[in-house]
ROLUM-523162 format. One record per residue (C-alpha): residue number from 1; residue in one letter; x, y, z. Coordinates in Angstrom, 2 decimals. Each point is the difference from the previous one (the first is absolute). Example, Ala and Ser with C-alpha at 12.3 -4.5 7.8 and 13.67 -1.06 7.14 Angstrom:
n/res/x/y/z
1/a/12.30/-4.50/7.80 $
2/s/1.37/3.44/-0.66 $
***
This chain:
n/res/x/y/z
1/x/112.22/136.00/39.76 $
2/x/-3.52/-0.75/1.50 $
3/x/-0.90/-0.65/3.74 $
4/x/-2.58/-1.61/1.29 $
5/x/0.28/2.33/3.05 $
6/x/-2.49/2.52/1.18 $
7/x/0.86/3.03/1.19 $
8/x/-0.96/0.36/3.76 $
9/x/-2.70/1.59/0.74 $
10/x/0.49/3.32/2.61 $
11/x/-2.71/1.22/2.33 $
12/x/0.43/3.64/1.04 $
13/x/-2.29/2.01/2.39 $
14/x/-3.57/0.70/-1.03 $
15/x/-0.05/3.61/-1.20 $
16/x/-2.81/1.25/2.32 $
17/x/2.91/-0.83/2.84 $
18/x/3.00/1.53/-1.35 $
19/x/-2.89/3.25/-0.47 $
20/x/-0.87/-0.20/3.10 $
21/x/3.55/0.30/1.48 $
22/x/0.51/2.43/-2.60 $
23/x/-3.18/2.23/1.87 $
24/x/1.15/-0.53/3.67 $
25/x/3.57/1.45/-1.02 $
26/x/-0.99/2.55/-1.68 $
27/x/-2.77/0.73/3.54 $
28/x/3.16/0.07/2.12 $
29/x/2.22/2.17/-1.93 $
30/x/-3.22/2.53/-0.98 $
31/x/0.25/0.08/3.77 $
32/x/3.19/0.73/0.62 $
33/x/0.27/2.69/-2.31 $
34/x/-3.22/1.35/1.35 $
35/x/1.30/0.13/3.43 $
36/x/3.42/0.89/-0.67 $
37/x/-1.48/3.26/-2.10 $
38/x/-2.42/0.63/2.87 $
39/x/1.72/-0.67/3.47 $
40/x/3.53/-0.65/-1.12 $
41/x/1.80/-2.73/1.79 $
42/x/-2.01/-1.65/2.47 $
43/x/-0.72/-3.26/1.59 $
44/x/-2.74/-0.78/-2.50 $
45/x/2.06/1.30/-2.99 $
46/x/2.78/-2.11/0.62 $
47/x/-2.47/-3.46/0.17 $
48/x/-1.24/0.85/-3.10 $
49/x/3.15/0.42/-1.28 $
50/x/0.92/-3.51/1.25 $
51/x/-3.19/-1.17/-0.98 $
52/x/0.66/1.28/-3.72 $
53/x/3.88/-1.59/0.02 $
54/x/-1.90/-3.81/1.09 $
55/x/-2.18/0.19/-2.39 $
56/x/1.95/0.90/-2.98 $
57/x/1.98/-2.89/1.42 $
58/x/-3.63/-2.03/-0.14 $
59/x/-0.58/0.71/-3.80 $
60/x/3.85/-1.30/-0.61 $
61/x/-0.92/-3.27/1.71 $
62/x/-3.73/-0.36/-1.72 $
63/x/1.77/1.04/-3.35 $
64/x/2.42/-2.24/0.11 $
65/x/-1.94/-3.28/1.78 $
66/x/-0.70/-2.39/-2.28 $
67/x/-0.27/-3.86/-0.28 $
68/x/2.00/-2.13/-2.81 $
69/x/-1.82/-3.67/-1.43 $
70/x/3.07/-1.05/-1.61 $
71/x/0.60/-3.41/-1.17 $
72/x/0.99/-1.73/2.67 $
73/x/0.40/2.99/3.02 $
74/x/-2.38/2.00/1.39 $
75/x/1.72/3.93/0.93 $
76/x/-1.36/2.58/2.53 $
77/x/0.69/2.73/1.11 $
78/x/0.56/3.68/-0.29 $
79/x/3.00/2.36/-0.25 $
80/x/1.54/-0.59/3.55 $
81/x/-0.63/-3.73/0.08 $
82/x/-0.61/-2.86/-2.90 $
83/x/-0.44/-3.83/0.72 $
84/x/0.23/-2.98/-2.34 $
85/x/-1.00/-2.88/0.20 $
86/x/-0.21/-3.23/-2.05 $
87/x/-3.64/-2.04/-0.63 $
88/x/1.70/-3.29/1.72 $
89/x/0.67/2.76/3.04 $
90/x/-4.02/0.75/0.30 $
91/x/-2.31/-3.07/1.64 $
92/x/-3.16/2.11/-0.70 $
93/x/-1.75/3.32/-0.30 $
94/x/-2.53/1.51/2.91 $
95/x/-1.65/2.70/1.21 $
96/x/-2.95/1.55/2.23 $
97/x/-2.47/2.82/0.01 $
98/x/2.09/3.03/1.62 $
99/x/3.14/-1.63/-0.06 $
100/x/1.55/-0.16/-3.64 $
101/x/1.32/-2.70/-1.70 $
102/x/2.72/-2.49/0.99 $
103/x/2.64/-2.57/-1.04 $
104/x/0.87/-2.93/1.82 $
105/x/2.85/-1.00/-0.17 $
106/x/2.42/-3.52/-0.27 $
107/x/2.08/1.28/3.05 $
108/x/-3.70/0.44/2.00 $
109/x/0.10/3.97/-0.30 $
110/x/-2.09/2.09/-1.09 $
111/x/0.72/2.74/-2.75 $
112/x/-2.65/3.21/-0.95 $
113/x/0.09/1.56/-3.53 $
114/x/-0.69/3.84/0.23 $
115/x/-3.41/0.84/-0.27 $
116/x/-0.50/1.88/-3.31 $
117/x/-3.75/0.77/-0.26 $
118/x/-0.95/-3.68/-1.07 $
119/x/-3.00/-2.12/1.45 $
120/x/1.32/-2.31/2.46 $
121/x/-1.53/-2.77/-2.10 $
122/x/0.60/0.97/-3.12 $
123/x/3.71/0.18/0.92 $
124/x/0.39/-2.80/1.80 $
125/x/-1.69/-2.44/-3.42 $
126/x/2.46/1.86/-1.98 $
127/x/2.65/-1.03/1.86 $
128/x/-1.17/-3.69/0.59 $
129/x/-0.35/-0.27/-4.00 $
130/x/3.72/1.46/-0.05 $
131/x/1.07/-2.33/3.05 $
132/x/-1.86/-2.90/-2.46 $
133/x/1.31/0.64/-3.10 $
134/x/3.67/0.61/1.31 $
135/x/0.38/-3.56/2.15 $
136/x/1.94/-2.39/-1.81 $
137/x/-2.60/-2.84/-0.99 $
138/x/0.99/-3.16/2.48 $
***
């Protein structure tokens, strides 16, 4: 049996990002094992062991953000938090220099995808050709 369906289309973080996380975690816990081995427990030892846990925690939420262009719903989110929404749900697409992109919403809120590496521009046409394609012609 043959659909006329496409598959959707899935945006995950840039790989220079999830690196990047990737390098500060493994800064923090080179750190706390260096000051562990050198000073035992101290002040400092026990930041960077904090430091180490939040960031493991950071490549968890980078690895697992992503953005879904299904048919007709758009899905953000990471591993803590996902939100759906349909294309008759979205009024239009948005966003500004420094601020990310942004969806406006039916209800008059505002919703924020995760930033995943992406131009601001780039991401925001991407998801006005999705927002396009996926509104039931009127």
């Amino acid at each position: 049996m043959s659909t006329d369906r496409n598959p959707p289309r899935v945006l995950r973080p840039r790989r220079w990002l999830l690196a990047l996380v990737i390098g500060v975690a493994l800064l923090f816990i080179a750190g706390a094992v260096f000051t562990v081995w050198h000073s035992g427990w101290t002040l400092v030892s026990v930041t960077f062991v904090g430091m180490s846990i939040l960031a493991c925690a950071g490549i968890l939420e980078v690895g697992t953000s992503r953005i879904v262009l299904a048919e007709g719903s758009l899905e953000f989110g990471s591993l803590w938090s996902r939100r759906r929404y349909t294309a008759t749900d979205i009024v239009s697409v948005t966003w500004e220099g420094g601020a990310g992109v942004f969806l406006k919403l039916g209800n008059g809120r505002w919703a924020k995808p995760p930033m995943l590496g992406y131009n601001s521009q780039s991401l925001t046409n991407s998801l006005r050709a999705w927002l396009k394609r996926s509104r039931p012609t009127e």
